[in-house]
TIPASE-554194 format. One record per atom (N, C-alpha, C, O): atom name; x, y, z. Coordinates in Angstrom, 1 decimal. Example, Ala and Ser with C-alpha at 12.3 -4.5 7.8 and 13.67 -1.06 7.14 Angstrom:
- atom	px	py	pz
- N	13.2	-5.7	7.8 .
- CA	12.3	-4.5	7.8 .
- C	13.2	-3.3	7.8 .
- O	14.2	-3.3	8.5 .
- N	12.8	-2.2	7.1 .
- CA	13.7	-1.1	7.1 .
- C	12.9	0.0	7.9 .
- O	13.4	1.1	8.0 .
//
This chain:
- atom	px	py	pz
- N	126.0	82.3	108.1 .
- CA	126.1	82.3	106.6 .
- C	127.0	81.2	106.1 .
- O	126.9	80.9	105.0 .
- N	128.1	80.6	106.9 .
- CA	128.7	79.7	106.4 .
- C	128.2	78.7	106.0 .
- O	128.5	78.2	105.0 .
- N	127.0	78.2	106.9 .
- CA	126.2	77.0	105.7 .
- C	125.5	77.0	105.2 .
- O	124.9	76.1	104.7 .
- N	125.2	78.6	105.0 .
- CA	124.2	78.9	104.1 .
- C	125.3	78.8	102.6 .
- O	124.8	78.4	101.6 .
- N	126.4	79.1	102.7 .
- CA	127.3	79.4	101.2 .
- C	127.9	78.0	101.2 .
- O	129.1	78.0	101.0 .
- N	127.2	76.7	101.4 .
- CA	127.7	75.4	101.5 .
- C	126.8	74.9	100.0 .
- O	127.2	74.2	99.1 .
- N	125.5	75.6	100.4 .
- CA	124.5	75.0	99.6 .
- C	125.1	75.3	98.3 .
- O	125.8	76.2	97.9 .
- N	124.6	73.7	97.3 .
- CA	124.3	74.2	95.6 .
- C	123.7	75.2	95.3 .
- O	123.2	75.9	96.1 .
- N	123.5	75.3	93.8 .
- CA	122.8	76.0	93.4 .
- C	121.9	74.9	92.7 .
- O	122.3	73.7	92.4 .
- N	120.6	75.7	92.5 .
- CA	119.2	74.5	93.0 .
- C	118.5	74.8	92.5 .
- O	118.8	75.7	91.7 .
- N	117.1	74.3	92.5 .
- CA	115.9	73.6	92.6 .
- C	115.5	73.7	94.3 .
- O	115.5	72.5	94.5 .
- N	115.2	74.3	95.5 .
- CA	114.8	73.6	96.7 .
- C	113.3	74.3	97.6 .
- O	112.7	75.4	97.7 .
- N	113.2	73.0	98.2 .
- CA	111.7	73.5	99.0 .
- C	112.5	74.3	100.2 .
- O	113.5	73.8	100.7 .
- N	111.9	75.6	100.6 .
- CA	112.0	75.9	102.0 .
- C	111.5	76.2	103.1 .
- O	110.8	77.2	103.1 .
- N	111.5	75.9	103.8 .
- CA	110.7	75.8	105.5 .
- C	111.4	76.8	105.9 .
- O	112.6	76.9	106.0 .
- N	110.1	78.0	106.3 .
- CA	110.2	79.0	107.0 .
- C	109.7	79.0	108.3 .
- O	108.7	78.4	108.8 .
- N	110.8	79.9	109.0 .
- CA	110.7	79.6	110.9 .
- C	109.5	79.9	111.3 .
- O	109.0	79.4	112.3 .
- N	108.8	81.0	110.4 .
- CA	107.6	81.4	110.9 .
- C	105.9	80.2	110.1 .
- O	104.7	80.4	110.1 .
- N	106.7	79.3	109.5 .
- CA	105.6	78.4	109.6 .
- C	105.4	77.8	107.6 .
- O	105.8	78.8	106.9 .
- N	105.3	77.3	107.1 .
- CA	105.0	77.1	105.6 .
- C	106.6	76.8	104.8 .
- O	107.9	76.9	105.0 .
- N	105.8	76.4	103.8 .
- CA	107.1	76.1	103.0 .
- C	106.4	76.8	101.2 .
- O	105.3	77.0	100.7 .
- N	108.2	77.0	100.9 .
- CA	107.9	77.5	99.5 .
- C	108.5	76.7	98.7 .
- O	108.6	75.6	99.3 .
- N	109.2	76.6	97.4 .
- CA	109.6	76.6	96.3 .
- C	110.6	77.6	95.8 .
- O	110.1	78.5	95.1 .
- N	111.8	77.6	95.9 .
- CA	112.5	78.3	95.7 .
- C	113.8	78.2	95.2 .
- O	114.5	77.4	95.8 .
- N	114.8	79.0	93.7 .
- CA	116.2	79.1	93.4 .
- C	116.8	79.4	94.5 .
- O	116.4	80.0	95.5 .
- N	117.7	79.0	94.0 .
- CA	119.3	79.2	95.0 .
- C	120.5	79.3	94.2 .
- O	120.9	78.3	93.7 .
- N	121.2	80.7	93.9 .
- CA	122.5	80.4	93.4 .
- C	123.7	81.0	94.0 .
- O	124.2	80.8	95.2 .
- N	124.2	81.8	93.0 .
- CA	125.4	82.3	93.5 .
- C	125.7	83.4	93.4 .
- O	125.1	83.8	92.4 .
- N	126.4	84.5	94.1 .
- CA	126.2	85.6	93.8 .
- C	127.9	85.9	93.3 .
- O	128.7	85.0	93.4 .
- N	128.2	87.5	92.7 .
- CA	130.0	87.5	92.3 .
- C	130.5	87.3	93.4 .
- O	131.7	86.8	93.2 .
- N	130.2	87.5	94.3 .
- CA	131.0	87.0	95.7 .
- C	131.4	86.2	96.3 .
- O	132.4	86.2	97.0 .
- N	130.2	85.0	96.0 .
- CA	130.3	83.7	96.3 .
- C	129.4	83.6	97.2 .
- O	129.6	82.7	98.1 .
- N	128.6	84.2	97.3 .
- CA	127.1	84.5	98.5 .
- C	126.5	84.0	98.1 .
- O	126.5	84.1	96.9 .
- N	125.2	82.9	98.7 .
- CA	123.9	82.5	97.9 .
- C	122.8	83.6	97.6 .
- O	122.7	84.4	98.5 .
- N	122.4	83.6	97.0 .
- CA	121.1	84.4	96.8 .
- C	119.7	83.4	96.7 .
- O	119.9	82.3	96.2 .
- N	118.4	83.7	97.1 .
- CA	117.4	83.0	97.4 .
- C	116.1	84.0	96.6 .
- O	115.6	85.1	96.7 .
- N	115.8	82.9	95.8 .
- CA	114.5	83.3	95.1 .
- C	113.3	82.6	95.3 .
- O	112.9	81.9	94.4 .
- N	112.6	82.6	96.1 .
- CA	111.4	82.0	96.2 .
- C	110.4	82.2	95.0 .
- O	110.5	83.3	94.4 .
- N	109.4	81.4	94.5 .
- CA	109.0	81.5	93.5 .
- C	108.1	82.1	93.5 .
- O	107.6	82.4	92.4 .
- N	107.2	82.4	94.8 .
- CA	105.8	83.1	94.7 .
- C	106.1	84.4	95.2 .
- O	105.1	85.1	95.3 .
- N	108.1	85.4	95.7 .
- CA	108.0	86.4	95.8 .
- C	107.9	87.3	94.3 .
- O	108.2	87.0	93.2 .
- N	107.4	88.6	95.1 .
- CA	107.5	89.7	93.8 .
- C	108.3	89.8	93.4 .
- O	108.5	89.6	92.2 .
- N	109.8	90.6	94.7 .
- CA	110.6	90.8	94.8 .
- C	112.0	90.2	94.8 .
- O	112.3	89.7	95.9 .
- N	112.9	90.1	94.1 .
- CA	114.1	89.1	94.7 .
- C	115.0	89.8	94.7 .
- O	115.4	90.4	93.7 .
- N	115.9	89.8	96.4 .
- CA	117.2	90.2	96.5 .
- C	117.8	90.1	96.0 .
- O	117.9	88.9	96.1 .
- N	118.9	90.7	95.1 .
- CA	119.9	90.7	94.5 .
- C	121.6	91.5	94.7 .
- O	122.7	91.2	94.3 .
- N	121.4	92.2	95.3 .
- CA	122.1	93.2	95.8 .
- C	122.9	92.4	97.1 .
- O	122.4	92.1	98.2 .
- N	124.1	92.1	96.7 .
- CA	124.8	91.5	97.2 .
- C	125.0	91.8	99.0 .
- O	125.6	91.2	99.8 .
- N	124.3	93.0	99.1 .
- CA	124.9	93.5	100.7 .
- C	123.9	93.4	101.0 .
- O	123.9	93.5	102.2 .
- N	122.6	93.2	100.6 .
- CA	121.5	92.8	101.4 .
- C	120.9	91.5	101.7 .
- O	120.0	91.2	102.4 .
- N	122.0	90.4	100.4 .
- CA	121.4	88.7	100.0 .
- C	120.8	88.4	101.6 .
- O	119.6	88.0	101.7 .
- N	121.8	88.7	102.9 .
- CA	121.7	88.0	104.2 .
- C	120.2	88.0	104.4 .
- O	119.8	87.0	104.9 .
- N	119.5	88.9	104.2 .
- CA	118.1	88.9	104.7 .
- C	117.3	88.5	104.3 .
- O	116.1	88.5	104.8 .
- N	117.6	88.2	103.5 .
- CA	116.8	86.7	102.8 .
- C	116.6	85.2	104.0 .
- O	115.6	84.8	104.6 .
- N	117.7	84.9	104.0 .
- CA	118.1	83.7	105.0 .
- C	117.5	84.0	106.3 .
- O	117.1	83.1	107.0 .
- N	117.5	85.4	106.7 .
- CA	117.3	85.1	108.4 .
- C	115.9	84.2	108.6 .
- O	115.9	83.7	109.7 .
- N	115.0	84.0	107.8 .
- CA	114.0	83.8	108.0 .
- C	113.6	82.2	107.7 .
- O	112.4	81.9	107.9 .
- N	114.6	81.1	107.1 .
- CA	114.8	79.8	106.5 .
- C	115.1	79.0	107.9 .
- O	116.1	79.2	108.5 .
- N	114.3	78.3	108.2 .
- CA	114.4	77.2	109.0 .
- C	115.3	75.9	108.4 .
- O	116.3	75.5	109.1 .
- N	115.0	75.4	107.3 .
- CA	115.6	74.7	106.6 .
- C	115.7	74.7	104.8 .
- O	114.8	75.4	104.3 .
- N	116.2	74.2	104.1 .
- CA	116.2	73.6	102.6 .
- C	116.5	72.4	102.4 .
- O	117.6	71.9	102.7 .
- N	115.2	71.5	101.7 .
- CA	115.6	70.3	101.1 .
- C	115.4	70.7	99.6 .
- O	114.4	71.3	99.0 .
- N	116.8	70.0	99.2 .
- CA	116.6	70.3	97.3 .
- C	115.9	69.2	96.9 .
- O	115.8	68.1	97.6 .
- N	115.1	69.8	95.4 .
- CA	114.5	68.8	95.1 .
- C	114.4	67.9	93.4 .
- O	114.4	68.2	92.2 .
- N	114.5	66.9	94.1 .
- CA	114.9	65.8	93.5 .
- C	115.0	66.4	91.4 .
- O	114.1	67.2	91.1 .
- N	115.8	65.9	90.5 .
- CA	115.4	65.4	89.0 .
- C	114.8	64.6	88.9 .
- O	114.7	63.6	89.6 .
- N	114.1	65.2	87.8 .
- CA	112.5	63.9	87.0 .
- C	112.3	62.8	88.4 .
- O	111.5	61.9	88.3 .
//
């Protein structure tokens, strides 16, 4: 999780371990935890004690570019 709480808060594409990439927020949570919103889930974690399970599954993030 430490470089996961490195990241901005974003705009970023993400590459998942199990194959594909999404489109996804990234901010901050009161804690200082990232939180991960993919844009095609239903669902988004929010609940600070479960943010982690979001991530296990992120191979990588590249943010994506302004205009």
């Amino acid at each position: 999780m430490e470089k996961v709480n490195k990241i901005s808060p974003g705009l970023y594409e993400v590459t998942w371990i199990s194959g594909g990439k999404s489109l996804a927020a990234i901010g901050i949570t009161a804690n200082g935890t990232r939180w991960l919103a993919p844009i095609n889930w239903v669902v988004i974690i929010t609940d600070p004690s479960n943010v982690y399970r979001a991530w296990v599954d992120v191979e990588s993030v590249r943010r994506v570019k302004n205009g």
